[in-house]
C-alpha positions in Angstrom: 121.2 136.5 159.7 120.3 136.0 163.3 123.2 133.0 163.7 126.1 135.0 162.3 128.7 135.3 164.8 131.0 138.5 165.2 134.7 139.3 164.8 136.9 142.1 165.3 139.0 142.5 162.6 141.9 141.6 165.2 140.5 138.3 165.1 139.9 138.1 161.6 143.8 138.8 160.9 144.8 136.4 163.5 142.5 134.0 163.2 142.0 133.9 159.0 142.5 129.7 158.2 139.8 129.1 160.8 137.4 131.4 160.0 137.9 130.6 156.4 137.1 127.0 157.0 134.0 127.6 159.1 133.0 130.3 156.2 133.9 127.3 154.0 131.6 124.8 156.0 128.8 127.5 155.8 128.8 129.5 159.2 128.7 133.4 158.6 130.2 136.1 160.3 129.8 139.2 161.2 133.6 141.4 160.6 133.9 144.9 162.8 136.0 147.4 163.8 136.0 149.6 167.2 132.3 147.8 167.5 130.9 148.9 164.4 129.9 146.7 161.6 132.1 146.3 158.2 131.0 143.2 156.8 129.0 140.7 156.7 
């Protein structure tokens, strides 16, 4: 998944509804925490 983009979990938390809707409009991302990867 070359286009996924990445978030901190930070931004995850804070950011949830739009990241949601993206994941709802088919984007992917990329979740991690202190730079490493969690989920995807």
């Amino acid at each position: 998944m070359s286009n996924s983009k990445t978030v901190s979990h930070r931004e995850l938390r804070n950011n949830s509804a739009g990241i949601l809707r993206a994941v709802a409009a088919g984007e992917s991302f990329i979740v991690t925490n202190h730079a490493v990867r969690l989920w995807r």
